[in-house]
Residue frames as a rotation matrix with the C-alpha (Angstrom) as fourth column:
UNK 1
0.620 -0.536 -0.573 -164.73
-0.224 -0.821 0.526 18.42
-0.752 -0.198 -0.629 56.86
UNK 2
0.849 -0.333 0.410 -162.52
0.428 -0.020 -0.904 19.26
0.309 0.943 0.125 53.88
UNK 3
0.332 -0.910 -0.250 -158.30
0.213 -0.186 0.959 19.48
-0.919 -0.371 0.132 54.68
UNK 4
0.797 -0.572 0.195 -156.30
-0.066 -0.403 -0.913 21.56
0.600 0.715 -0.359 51.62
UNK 5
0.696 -0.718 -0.017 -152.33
0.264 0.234 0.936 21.10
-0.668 -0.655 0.352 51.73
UNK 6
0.828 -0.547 0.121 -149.77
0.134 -0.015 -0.991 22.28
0.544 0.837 0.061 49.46
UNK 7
0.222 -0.974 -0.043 -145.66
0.338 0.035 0.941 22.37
-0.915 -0.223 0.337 49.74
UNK 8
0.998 -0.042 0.046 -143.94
0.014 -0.571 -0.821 24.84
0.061 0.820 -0.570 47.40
UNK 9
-0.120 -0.983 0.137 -140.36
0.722 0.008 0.692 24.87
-0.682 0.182 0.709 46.01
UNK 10
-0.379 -0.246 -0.892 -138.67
-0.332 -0.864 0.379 27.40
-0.864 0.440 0.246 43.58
UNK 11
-0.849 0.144 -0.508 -139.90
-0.528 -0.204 0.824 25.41
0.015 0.968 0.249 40.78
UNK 12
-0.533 0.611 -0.586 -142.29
0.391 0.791 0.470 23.05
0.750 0.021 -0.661 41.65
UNK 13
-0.674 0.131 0.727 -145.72
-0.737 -0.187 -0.650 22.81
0.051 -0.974 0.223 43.98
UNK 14
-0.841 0.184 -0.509 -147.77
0.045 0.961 0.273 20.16
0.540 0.206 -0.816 45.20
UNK 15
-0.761 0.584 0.283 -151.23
-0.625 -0.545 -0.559 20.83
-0.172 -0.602 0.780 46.54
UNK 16
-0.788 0.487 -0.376 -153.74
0.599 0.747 -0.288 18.37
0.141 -0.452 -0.881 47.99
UNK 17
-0.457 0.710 0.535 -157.46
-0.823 -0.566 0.049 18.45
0.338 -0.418 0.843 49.12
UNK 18
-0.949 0.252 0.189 -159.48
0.178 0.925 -0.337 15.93
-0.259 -0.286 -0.923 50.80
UNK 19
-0.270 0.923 0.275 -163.06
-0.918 -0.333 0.213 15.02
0.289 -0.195 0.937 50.41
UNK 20
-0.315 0.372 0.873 -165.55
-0.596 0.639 -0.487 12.68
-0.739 -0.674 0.020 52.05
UNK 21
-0.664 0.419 -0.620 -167.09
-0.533 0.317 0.785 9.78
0.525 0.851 0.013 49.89
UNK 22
0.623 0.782 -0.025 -169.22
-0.712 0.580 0.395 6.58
0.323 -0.229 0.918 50.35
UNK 23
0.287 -0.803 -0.523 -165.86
0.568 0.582 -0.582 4.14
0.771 -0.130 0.623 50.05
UNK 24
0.161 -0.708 -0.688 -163.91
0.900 -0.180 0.396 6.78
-0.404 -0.683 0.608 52.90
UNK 25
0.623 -0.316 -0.715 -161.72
0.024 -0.906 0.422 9.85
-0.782 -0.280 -0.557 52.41
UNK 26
0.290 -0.671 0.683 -160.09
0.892 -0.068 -0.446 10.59
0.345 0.739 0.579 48.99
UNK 27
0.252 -0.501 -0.828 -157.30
0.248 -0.794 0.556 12.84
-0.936 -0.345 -0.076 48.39
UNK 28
0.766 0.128 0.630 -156.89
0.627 0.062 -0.776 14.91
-0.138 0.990 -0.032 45.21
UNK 29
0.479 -0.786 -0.392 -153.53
0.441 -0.171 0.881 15.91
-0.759 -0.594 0.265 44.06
UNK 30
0.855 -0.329 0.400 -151.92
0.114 -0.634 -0.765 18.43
0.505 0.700 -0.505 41.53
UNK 31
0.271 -0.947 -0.171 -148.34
0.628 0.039 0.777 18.52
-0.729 -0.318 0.606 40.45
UNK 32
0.849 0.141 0.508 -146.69
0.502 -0.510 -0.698 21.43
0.161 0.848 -0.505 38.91
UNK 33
-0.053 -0.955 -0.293 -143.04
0.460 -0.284 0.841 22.17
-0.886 -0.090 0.454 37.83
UNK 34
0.866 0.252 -0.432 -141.61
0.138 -0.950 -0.279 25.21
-0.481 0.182 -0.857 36.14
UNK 35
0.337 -0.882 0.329 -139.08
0.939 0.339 -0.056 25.41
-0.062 0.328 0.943 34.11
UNK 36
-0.189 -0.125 -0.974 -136.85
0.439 -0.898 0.030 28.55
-0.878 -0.422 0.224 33.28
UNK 37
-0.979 -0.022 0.201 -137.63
0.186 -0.483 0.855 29.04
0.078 0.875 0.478 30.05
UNK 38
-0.738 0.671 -0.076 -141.62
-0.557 -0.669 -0.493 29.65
-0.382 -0.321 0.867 31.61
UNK 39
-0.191 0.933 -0.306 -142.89
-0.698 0.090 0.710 26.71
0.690 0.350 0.634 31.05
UNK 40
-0.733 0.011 0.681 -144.42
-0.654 0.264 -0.709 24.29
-0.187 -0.964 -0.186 33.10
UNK 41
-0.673 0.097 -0.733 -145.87
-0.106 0.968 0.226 20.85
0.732 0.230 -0.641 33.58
UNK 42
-0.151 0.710 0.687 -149.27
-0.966 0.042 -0.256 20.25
-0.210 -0.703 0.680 35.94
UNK 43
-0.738 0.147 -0.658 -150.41
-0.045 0.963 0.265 16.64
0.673 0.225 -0.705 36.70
UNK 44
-0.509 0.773 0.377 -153.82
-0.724 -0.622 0.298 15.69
0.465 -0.122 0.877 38.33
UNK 45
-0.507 0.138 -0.851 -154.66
-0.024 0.984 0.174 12.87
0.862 0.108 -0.496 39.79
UNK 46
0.595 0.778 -0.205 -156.60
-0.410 0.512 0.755 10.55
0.692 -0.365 0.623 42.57
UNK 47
-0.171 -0.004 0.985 -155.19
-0.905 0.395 -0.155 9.00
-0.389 -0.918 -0.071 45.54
UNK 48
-0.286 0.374 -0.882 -155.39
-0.558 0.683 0.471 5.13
0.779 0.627 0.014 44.87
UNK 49
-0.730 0.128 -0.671 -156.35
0.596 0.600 -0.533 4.33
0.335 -0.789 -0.514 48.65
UNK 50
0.103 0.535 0.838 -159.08
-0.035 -0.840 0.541 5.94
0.994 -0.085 -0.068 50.83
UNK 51
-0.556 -0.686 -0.469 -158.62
0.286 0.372 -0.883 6.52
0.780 -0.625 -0.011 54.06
UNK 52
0.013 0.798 -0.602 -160.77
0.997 0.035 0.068 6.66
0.076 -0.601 -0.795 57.74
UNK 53
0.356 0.215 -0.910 -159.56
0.788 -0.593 0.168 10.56
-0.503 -0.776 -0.380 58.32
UNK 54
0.994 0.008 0.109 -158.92
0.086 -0.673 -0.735 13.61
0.068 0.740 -0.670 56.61
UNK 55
0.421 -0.905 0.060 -155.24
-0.785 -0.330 0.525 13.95
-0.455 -0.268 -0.849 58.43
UNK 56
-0.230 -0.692 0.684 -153.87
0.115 0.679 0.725 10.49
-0.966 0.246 -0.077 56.96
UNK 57
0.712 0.650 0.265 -155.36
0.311 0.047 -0.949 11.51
-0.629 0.759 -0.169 53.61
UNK 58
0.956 -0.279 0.086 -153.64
-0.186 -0.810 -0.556 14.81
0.225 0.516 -0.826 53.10
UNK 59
0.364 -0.875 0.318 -150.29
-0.415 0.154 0.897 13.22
-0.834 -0.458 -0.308 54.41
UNK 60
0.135 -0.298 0.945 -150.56
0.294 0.923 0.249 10.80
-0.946 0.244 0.212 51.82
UNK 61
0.686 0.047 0.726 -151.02
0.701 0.223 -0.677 12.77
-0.194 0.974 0.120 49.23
UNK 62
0.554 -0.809 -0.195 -148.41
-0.807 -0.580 0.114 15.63
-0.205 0.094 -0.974 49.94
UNK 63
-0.085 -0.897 0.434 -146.23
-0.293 0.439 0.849 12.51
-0.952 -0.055 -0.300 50.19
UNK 64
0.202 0.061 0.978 -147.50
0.587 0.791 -0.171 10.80
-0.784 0.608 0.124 46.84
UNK 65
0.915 0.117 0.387 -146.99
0.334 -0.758 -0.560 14.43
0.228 0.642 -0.732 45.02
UNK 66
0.567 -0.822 -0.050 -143.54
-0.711 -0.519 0.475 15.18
-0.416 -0.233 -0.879 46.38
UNK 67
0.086 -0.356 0.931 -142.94
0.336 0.890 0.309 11.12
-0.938 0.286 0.196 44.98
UNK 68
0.316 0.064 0.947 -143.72
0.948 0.029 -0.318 12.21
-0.048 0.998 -0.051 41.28
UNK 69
0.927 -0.294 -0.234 -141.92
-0.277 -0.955 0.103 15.95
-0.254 -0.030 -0.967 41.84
UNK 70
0.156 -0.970 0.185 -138.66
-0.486 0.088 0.870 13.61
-0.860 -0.226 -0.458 42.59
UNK 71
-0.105 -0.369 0.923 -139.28
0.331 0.863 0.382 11.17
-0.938 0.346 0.032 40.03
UNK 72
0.698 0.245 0.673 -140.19
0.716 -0.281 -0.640 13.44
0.032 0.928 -0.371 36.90
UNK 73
0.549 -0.831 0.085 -137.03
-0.775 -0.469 0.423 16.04
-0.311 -0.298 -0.902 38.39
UNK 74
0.173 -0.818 0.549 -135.09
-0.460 0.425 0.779 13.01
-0.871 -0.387 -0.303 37.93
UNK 75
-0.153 0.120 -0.981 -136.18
-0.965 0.198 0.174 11.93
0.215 0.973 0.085 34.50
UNK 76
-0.956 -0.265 0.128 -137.60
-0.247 0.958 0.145 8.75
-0.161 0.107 -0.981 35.56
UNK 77
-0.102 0.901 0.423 -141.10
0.819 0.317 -0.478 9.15
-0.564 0.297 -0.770 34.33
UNK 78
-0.968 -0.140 -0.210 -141.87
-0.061 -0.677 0.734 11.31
-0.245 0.723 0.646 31.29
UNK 79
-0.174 0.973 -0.152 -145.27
0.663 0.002 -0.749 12.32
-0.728 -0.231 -0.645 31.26
């Protein structure tokens, strides 16, 4: 089984999926913030753990995508 998650704000959204492997459960995660002048910043990434179940996956990665919403909102990582 395959779990999809996303969490949306006015500018930003974070949106998760899970799949099965050989190692466990990966989660893949996309970040994307808007700006007002229409543009807008997407980031892609991996999960760097796997995990036994699809529910502790997609937790982890809403949480690991709401981590790099706060920290690129905050100007502490320029990407």
């Amino acid at each position: 089984m395959s779990l999809k998650g996303s969490i949306d704000g006015s500018d930003w959204t974070v949106s998760c999926s899970t799949e099965q492997t050989p190692r466990g459960i990966e989660c893949s995660i996309s970040v994307e913030q808007r700006n007002a002048d229409g543009g807008r910043f997407m980031h892609r990434f991996k999960h760097a753990h796997t995990y036994n179940n699809e529910r502790e996956a997609i937790l982890a990665g809403l949480r690991e995508g709401m981590t790099w919403i706060r920290l690129k909102g905050s100007n502490t990582i320029s990407v």
